[in-house]
N, CA, C and O of each residue as an XYZ file, in Angstrom:
736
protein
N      -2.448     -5.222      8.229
C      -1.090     -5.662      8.046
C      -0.186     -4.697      8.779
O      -0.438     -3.503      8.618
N       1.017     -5.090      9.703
C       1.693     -4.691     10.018
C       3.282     -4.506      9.176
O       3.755     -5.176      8.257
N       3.780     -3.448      9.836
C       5.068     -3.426      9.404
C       6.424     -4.872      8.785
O       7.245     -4.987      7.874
N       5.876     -5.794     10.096
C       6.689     -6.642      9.959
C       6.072     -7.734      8.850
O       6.761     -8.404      8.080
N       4.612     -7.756      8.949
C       3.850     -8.619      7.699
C       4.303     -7.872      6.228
O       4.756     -8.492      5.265
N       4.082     -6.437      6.280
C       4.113     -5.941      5.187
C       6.357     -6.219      4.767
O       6.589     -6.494      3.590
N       6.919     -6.175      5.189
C       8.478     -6.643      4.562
C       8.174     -8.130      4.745
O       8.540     -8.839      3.807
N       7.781     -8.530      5.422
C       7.708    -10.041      4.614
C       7.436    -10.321      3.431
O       8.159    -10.892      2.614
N       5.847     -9.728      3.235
C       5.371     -9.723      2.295
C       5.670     -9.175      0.705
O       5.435     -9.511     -0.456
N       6.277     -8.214      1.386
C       6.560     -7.094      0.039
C       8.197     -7.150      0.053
O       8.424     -5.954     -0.130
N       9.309     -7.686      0.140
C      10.354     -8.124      0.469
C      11.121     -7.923     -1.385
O      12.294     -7.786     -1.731
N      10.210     -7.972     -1.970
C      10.749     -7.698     -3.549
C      10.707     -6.221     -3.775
O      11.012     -5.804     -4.892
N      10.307     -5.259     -2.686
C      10.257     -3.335     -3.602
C      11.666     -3.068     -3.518
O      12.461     -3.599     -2.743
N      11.830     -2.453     -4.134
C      12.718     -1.135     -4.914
C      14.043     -1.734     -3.716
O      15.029     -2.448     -3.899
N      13.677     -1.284     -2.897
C      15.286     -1.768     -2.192
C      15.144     -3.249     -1.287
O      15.658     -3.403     -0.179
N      14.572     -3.985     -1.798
C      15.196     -5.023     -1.162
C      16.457     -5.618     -0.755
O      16.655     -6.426      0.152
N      17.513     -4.943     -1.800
C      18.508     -5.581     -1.273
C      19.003     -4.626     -0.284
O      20.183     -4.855     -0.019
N      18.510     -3.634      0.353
C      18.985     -2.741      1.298
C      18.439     -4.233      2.603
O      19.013     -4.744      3.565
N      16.888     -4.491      1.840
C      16.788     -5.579      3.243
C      17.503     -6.777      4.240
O      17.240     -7.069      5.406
N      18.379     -7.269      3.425
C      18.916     -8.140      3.539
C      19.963     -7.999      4.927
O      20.802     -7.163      5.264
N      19.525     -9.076      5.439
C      20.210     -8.895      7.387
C      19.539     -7.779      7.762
O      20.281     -7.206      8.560
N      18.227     -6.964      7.580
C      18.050     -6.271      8.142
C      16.602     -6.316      8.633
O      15.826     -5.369      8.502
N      16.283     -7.529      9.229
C      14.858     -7.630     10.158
C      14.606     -6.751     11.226
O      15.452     -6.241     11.961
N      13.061     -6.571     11.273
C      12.989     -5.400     11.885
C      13.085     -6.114     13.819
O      13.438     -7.263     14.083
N      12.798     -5.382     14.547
C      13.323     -6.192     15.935
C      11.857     -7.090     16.130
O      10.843     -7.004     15.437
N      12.005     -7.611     16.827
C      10.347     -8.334     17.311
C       9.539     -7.309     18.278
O       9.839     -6.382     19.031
N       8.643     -7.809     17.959
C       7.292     -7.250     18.552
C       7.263     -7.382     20.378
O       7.067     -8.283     21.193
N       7.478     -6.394     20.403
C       7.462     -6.334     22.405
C       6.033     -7.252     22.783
O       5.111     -7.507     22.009
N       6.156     -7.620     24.092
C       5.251     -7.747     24.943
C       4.784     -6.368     25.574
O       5.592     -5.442     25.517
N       3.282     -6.102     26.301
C       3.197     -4.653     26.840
C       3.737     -5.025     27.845
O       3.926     -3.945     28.403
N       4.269     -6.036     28.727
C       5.362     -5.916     30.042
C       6.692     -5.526     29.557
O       7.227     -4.708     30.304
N       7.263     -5.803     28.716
C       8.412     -5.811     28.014
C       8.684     -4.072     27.845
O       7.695     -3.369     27.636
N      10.198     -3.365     27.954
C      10.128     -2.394     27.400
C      10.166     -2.397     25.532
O      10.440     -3.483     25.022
N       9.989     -1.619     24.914
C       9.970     -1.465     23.797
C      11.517     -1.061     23.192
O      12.144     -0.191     23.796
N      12.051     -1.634     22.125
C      13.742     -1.894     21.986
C      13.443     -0.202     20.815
O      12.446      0.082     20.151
N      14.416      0.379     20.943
C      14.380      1.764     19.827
C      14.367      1.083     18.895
O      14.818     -0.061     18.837
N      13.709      1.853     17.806
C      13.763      1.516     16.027
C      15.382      1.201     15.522
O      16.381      1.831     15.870
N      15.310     -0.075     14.513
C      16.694     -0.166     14.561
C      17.376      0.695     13.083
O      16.873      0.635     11.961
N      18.516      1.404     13.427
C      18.811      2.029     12.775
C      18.611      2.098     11.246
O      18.209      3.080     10.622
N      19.011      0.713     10.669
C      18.822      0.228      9.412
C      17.826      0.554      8.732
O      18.045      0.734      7.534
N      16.418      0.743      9.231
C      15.081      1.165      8.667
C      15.581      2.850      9.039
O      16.319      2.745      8.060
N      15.773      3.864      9.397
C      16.038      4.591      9.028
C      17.041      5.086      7.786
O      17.019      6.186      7.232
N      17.569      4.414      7.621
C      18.826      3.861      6.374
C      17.993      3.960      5.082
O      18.223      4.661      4.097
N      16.697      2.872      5.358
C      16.133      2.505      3.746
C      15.590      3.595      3.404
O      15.622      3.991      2.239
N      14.958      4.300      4.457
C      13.945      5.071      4.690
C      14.320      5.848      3.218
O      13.821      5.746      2.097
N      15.729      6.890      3.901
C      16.460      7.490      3.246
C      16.908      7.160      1.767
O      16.622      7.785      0.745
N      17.693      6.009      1.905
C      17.996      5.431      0.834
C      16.808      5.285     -0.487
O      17.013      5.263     -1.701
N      15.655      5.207      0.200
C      14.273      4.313     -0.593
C      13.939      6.200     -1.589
O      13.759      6.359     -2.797
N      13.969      7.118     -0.647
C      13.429      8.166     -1.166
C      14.234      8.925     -1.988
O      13.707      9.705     -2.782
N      15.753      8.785     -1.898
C      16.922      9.057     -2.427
C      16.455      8.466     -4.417
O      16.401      9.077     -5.485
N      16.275      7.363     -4.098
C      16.337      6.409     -5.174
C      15.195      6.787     -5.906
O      15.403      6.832     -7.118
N      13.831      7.128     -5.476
C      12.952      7.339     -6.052
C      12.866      8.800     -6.750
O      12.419      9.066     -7.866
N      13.444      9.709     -5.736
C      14.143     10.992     -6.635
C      15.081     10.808     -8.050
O      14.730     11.444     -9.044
N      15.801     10.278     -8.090
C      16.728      9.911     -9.218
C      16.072      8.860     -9.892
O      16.897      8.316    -10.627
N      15.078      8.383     -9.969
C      14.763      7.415    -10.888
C      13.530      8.738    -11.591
O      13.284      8.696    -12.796
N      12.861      9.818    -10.703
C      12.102     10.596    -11.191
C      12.673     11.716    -12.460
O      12.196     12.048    -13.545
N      13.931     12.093    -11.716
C      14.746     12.734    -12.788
C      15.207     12.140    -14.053
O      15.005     12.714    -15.123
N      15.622     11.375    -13.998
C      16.056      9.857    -15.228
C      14.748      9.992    -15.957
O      14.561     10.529    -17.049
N      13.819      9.376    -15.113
C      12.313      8.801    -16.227
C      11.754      9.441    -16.515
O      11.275      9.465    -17.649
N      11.419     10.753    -15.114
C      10.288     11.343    -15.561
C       9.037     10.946    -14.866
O       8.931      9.786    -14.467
N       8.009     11.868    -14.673
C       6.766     11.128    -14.209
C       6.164      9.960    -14.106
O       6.001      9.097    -13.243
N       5.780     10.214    -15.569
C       4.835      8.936    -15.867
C       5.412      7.257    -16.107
O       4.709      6.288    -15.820
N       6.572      7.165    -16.584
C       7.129      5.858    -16.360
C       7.065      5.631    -14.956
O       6.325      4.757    -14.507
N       7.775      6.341    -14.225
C       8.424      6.431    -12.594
C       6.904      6.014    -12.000
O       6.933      5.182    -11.092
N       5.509      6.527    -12.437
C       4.623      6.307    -11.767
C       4.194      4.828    -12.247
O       3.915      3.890    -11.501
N       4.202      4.826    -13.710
C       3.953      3.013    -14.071
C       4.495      2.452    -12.969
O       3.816      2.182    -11.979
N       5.906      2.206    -13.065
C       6.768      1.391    -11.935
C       6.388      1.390    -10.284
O       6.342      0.478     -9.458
N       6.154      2.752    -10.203
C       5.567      2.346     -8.786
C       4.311      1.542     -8.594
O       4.165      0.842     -7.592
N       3.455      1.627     -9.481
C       2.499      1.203     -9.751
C       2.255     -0.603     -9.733
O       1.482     -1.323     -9.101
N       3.279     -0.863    -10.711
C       3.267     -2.445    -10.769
C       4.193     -2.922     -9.956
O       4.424     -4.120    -10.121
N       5.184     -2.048     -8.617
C       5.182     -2.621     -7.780
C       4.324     -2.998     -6.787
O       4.319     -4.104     -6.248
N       3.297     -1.704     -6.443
C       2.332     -2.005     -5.841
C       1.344     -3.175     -5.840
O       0.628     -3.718     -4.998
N       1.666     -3.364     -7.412
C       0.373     -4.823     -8.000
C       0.958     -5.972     -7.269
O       0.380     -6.823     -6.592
N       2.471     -5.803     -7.593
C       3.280     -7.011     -6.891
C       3.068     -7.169     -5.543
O       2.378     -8.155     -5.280
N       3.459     -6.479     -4.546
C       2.742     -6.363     -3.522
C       2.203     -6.800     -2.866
O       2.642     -7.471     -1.931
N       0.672     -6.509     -3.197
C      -0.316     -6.781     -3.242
C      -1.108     -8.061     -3.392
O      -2.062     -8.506     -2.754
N      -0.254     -8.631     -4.688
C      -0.424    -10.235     -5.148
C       0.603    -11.451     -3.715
O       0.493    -12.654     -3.479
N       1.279    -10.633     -3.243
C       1.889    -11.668     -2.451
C       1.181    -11.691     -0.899
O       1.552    -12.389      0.045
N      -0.085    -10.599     -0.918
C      -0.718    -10.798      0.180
C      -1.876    -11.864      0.500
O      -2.987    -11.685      0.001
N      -1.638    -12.932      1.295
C      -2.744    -14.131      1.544
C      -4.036    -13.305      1.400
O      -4.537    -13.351      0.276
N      -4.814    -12.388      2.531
C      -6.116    -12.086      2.625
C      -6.625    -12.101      0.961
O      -7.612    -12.705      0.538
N      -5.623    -11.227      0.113
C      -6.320    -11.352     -0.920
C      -7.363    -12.481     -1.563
O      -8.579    -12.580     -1.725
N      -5.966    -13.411     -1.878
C      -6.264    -14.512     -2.332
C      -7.450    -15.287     -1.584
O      -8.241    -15.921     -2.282
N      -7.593    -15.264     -0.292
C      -8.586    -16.350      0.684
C      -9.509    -15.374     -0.003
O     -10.546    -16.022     -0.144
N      -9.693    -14.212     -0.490
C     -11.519    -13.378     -0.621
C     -11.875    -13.297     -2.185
O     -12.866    -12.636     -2.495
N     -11.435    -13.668     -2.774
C     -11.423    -13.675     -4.240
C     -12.540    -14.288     -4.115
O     -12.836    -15.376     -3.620
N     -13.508    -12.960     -4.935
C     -14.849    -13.723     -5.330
C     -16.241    -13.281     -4.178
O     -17.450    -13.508     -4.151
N     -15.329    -12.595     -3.379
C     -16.050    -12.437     -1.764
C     -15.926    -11.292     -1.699
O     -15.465    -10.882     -0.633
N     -16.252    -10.301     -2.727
C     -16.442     -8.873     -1.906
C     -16.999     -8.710     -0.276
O     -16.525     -8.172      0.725
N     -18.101     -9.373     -0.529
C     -18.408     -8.632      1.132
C     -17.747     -9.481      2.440
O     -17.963     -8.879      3.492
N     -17.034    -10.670      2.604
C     -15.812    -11.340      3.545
C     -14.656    -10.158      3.147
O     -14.103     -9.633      4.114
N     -14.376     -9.842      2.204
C     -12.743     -8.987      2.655
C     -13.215     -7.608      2.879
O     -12.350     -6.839      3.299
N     -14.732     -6.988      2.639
C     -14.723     -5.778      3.076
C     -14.839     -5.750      4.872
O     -14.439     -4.875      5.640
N     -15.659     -7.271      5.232
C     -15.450     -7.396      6.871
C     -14.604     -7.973      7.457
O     -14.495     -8.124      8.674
N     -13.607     -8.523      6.206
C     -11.962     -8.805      7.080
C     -11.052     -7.044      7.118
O     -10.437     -6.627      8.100
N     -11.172     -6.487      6.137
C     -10.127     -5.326      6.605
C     -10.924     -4.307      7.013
O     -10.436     -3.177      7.014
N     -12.420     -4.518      7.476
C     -12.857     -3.069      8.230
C     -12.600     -3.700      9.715
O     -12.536     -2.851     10.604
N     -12.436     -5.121     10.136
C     -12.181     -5.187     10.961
C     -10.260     -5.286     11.496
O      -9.789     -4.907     12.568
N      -9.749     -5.722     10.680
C      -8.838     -6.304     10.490
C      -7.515     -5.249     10.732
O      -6.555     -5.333     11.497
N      -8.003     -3.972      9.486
C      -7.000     -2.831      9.117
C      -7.805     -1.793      9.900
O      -7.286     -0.940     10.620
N      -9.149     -1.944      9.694
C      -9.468     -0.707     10.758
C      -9.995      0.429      9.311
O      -9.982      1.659      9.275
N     -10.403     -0.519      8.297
C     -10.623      0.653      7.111
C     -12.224      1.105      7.123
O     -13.092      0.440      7.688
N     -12.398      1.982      6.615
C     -14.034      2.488      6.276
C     -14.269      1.902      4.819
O     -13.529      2.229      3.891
N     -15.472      0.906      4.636
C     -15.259      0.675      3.455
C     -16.847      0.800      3.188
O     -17.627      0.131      3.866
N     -17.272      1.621      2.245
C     -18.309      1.889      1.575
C     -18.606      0.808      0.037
O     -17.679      0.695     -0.766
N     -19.787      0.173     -0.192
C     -19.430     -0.112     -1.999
C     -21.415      0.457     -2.340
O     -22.435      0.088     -1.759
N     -21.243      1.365     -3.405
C     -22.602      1.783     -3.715
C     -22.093      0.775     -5.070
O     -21.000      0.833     -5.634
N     -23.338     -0.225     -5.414
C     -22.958     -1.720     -5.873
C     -23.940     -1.345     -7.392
O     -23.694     -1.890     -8.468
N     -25.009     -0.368     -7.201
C     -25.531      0.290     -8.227
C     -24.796      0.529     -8.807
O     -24.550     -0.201     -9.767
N     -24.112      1.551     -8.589
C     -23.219      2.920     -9.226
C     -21.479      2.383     -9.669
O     -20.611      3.087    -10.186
N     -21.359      0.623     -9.176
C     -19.748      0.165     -8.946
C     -19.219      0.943     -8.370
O     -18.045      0.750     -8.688
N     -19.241      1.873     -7.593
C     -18.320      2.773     -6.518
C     -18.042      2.164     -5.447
O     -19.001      1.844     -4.745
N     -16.823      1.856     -5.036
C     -16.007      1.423     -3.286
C     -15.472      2.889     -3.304
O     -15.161      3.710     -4.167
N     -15.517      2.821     -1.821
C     -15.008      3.949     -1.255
C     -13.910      3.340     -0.323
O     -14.610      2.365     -0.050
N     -12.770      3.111      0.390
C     -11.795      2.664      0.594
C     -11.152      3.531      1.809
O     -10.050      3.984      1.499
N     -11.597      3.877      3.158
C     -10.408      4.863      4.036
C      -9.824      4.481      5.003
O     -10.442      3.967      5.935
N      -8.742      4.608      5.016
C      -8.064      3.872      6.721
C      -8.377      5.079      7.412
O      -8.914      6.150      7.130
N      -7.673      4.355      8.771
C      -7.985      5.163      9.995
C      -6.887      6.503      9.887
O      -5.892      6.399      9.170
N      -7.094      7.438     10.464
C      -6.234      8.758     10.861
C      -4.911      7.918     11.235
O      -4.905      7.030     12.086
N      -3.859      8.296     10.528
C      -2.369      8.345     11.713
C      -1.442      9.537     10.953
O      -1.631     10.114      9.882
N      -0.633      9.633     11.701
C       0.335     10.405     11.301
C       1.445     10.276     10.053
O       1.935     11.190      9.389
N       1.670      8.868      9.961
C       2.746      8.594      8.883
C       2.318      7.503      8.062
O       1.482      6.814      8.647
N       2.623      7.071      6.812
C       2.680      6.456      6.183
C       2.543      5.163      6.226
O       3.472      4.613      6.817
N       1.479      4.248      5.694
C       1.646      2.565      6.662
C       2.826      1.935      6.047
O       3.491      1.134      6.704
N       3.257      2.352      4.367
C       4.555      1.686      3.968
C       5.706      1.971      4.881
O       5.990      3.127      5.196
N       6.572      0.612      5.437
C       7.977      1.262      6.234
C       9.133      1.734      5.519
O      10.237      2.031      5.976
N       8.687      1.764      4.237
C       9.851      2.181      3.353
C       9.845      3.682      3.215
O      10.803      4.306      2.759
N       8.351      4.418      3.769
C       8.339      5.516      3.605
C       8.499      6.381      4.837
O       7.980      6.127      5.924
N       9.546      7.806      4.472
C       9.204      8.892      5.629
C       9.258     10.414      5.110
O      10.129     11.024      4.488
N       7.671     10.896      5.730
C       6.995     11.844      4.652
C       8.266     12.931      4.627
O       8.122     13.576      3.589
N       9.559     13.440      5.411
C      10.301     14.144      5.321
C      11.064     14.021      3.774
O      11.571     15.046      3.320
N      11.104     13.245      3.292
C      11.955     12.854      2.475
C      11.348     12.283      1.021
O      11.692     12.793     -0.045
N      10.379     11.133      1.104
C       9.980     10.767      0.415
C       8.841     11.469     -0.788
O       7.817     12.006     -0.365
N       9.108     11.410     -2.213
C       8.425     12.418     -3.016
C       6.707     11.819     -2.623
O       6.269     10.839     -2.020
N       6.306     12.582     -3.081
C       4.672     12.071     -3.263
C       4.237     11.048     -4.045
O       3.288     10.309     -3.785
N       5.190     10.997     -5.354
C       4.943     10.037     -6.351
C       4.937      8.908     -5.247
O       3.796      8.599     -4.903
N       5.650      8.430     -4.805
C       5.222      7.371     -3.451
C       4.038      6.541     -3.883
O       3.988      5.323     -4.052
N       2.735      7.802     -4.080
C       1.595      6.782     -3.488
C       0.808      6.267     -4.864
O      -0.359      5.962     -5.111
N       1.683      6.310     -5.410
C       1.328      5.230     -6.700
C       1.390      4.144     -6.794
O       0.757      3.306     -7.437
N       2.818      4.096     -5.603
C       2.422      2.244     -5.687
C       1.458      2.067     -4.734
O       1.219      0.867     -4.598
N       0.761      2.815     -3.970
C      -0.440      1.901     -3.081
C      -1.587      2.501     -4.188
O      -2.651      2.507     -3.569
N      -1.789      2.961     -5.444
C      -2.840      3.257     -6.408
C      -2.805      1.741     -7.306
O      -3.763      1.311     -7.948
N      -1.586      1.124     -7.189
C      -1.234     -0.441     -7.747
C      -1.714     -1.262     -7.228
O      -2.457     -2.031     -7.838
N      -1.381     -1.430     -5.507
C      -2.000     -1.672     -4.736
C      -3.484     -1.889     -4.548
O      -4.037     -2.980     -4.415
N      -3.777     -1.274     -4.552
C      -5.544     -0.745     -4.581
C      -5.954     -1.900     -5.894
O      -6.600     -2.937     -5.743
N      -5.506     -1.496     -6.889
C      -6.267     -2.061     -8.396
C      -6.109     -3.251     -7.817
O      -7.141     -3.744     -7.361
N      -4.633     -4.158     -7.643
C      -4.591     -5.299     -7.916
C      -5.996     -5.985     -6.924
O      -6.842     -6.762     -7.367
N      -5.936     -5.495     -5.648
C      -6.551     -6.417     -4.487
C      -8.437     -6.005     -5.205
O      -9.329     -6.848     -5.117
N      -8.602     -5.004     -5.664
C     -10.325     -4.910     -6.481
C     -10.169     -5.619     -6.819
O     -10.677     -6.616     -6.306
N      -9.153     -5.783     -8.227
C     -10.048     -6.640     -9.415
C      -9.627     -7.814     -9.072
O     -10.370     -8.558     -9.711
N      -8.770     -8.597     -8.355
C      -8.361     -9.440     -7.953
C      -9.978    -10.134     -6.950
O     -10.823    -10.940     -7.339
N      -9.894     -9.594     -5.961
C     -11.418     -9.515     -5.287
C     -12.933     -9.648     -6.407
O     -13.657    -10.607     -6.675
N     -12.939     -8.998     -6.605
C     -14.192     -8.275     -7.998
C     -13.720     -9.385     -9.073
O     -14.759     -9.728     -9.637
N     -12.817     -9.985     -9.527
C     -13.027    -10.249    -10.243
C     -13.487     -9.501    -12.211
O     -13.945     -9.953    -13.260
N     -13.094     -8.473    -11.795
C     -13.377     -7.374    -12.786
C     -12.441     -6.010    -13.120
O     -12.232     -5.351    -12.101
N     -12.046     -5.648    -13.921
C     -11.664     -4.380    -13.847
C     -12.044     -3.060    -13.130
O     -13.222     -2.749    -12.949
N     -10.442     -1.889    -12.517
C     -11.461     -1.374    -12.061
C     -10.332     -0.215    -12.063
O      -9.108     -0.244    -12.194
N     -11.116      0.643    -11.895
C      -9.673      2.336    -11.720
C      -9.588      3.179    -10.117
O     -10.459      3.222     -9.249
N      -9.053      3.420    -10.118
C      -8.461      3.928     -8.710
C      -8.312      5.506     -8.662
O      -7.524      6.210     -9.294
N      -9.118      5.809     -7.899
C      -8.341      7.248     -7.664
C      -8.149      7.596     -6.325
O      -8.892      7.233     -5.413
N      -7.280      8.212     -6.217
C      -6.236      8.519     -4.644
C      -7.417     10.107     -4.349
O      -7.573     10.983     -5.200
N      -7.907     10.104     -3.341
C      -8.645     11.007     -2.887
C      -7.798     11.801     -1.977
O      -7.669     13.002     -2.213
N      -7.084     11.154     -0.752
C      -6.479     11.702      0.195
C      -5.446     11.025      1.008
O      -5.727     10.045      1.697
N      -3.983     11.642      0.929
C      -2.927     10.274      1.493
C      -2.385     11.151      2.289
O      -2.267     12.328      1.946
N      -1.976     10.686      3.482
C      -0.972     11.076      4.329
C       0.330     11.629      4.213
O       0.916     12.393      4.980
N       0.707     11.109      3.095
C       1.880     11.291      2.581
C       1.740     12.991      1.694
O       2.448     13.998      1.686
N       0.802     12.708      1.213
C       0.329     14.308      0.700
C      -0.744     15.244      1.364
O      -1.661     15.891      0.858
N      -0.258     15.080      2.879
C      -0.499     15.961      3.573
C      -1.928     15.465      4.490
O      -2.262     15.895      5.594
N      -2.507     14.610      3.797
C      -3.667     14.392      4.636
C      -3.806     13.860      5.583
O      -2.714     13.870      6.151
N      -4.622     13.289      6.242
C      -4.940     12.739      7.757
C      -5.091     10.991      7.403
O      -4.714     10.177      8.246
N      -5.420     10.740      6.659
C      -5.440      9.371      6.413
C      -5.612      9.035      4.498
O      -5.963      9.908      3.704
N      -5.398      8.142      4.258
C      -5.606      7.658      2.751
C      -6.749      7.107      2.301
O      -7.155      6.028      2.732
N      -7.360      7.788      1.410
C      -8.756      7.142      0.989
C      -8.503      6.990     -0.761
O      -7.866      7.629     -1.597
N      -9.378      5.777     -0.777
C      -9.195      5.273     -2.494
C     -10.918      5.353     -3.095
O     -11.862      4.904     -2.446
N     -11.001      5.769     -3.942
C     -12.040      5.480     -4.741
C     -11.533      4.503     -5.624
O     -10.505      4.523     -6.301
N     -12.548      3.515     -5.497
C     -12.915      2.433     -6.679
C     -13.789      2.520     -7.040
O     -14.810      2.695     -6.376
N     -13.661      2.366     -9.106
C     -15.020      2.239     -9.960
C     -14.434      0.874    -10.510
O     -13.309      0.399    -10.663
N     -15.714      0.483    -10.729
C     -15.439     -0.949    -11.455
C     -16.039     -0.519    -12.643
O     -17.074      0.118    -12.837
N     -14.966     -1.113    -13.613
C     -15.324     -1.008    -15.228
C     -16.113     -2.089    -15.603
O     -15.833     -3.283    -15.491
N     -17.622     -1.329    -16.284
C     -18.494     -2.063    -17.106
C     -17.714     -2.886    -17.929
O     -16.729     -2.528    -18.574
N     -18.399     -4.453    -17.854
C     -17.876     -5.165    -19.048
C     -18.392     -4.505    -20.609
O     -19.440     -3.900    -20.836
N     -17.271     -4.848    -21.582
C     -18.426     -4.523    -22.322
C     -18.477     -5.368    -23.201
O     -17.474     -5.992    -23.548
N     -19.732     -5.558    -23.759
C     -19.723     -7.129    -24.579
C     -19.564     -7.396    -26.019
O     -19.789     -6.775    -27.058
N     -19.133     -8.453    -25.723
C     -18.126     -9.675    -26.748
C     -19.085     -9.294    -28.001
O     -18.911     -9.827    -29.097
């Protein structure tokens, strides 16, 4: 997913209404020169991390992280791939290793996914810029993560954030465990 898929898609976070009249430019041709970033996304950028500071002070951690959290679920739920793989672990692990470019491991014994995108420098959310933005950030892609497992899986499952860009690392990796049913 790209930038411009992902505000389509995700068009309901935290500042949407910063979005409004504010599409990002279109996608160059490689003959075409490339138009500068338009100001406005530097705007949210700011604005987005501004907001998430003061909602941290107000709430506090752990609410502030719920919320990021079940935005992420939201998210997440408004993304098609999901929905077309439901039920298909192994079609969406070879739509987004090809697709996103992710490393995706599942030891199917043990319920362990292993989950890593590729190396980049910044953040794939455009709402985020690591200058500014707290870390709590990557809770909503820990929302993220759950919804598209168990959504996929069909099962419960817990998430843990191994390594994010945003907190310094080279790329973002998720561990997934899927929770044993346990019976009725």
């Amino acid at each position: 997913m790209n930038r411009s898929e992902f505000l389509k898609t995700c068009a309901g976070g935290l500042c949407a209404c910063a979005m409004i009249g504010a599409p990002l430019a279109a996608e160059t041709t490689a003959a075409a020169t490339p138009k500068p970033e338009d100001w406005r996304l530097q705007f949210i950028k700011r604005r987005y991390a501004k907001l998430l500071e003061n909602l941290q002070a107000r709430v506090g951690d752990g609410p502030l992280d719920d919320v990021l959290q079940q935005q992420g679920r939201y998210c997440a739920s408004t993304v098609d791939i999901v929905q077309k793989h439901k039920g298909d672990i192994d079609g969406f692990m070879a739509t987004i290793s090809r697709e996103w470019k992710q490393e995706i491991t599942y030891d199917r014994a043990n319920g362990v996914i292993t989950a890593a995108g590729p190396e980049v420098k910044e953040c794939f959310c455009p709402f985020i810029d690591g200058r500014y933005t707290p870390k709590s950030a990557c809770n909503c892609s820990l929302g993220w993560t759950q919804y598209v497992y168990e959504t996929v899986l069909g099962q419960k499952v817990q998430v843990e954030l191994k390594e994010s860009v945003l907190r310094d690392g080279k790329r973002c990796v998720f561990v997934v465990r899927v929770v044993p049913a346990t019976p009725a």
